[in-house]
N, C-alpha and C positions, 0 to 999 in steps of 0.2 A: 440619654436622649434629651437636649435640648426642649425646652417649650417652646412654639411657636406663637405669636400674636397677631398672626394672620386669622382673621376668623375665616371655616369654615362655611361654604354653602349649605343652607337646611334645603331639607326638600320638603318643597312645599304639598300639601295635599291637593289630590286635580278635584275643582266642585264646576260641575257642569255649568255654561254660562245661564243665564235665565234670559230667554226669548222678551226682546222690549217690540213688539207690537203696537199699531198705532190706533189699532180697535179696543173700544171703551168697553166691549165684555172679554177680552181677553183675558189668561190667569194663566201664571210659570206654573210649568209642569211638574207634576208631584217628584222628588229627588229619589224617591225610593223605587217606584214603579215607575217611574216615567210615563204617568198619562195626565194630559193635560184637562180639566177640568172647567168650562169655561163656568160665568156669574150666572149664564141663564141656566144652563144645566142646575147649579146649585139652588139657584132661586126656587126651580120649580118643583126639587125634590123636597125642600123646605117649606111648602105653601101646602103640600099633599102632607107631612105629618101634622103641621100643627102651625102656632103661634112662636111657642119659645124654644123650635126646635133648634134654630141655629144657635142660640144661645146656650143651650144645652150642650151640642156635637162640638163646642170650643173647650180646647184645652188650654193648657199650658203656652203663654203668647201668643193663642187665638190658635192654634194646631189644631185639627177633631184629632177627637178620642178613636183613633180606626188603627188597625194592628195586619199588616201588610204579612200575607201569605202566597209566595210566589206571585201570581198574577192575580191573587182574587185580592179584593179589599173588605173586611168584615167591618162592622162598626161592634166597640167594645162596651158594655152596662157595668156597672156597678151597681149589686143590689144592696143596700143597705139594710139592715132586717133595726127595726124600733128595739131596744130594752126593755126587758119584761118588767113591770111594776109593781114591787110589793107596798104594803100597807102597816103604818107604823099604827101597833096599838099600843093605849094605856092603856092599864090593868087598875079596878080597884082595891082599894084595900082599908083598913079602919081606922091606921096612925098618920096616912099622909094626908097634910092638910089642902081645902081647897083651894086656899091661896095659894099653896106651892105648887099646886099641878097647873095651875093658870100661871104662872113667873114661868115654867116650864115650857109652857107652851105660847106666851110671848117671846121668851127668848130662845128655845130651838126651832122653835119649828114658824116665827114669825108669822103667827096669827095677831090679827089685831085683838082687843080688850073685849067685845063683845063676841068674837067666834070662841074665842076663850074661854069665855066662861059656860059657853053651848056646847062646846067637848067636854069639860068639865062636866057638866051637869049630867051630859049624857053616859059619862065614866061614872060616875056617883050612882046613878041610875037604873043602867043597864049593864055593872059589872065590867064595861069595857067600852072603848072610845076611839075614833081614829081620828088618829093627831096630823093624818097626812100620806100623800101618794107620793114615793118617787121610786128612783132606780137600787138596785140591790146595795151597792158600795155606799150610795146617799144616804138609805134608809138604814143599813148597817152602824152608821158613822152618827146618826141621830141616835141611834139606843144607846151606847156608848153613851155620848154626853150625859145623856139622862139619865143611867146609871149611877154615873161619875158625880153629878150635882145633885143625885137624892141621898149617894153615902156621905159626901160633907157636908149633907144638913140633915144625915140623920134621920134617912124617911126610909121605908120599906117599898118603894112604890118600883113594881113591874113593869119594862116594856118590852113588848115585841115585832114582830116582823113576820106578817104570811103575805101571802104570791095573791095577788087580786086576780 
């Protein structure tokens, strides 16, 4: 069978025209439902929730976020839920020195020189110290270091991690 190099007609997809109107609240009718939505309508259900609602109800190229169910139209949330936050302790002990639990806590956990040395003291003191608030995987990943830089220098110094 021979090739031919006649190209082929595609077919094109049919997309409804969008209505060009010469009134200034006019708005193209939604493609999925087909209801036309005019500026005032929108304006005034925007003023009744809030300030940054339209700012909000925009998606992706200015789209709302609304999930089309036959003829009804929902609008969609996303809840977001916050990360729980555990709390990084030092632990004390009678070999590791003060200086290294202050180098320790300048360089993981990026306290400056005098909050440093007020965990410190407070670890020295009260047996135990919080070096700092974050999320589970963060505050994981701080003990680790800290382990990791007390065994090659040789200190015995404990850290941990409970749920605030």
């Amino acid at each position: 069978m021979p090739f031919s190099s006649v190209p082929l007609p595609r077919a094109r997809p049919e997309i409804p025209p969008v209505p060009r109107a010469g009134k200034k609240d006019s708005h193209p009718p939604c493609i999925l439902c087909k209801n036309d939505y005019s500026d005032k309508q929108r304006k005034k259900s925007t003023r009744a929730r809030g300030r940054g609602a339209r700012i909000e109800e925009q998606g992706i190229m200015g789209a709302p976020h609304r999930h089309h169910e036959g003829s009804v139209v929902t609008e969609q949330q996303q809840q977001v839920k916050k990360p729980s936050l555990y709390k990084v302790l030092l632990h004390n002990d009678d070999y590791t020195t003060m200086d290294f639990v202050v180098m320790i806590l300048e360089t993981v956990f990026h306290k400056t020189p005098p909050e440093a040395h007020q965990i410190m003291m407070q670890v020295h003191r009260k047996g135990v110290g919080i070096a700092g608030v974050y999320p589970r995987d963060v505050a994981e990943t701080k003990v680790v270091l800290v382990h990791d830089l007390a065994r090659k220098n040789e200190y015995p110094l404990k850290c941990s991690i409970e749920r605030e």
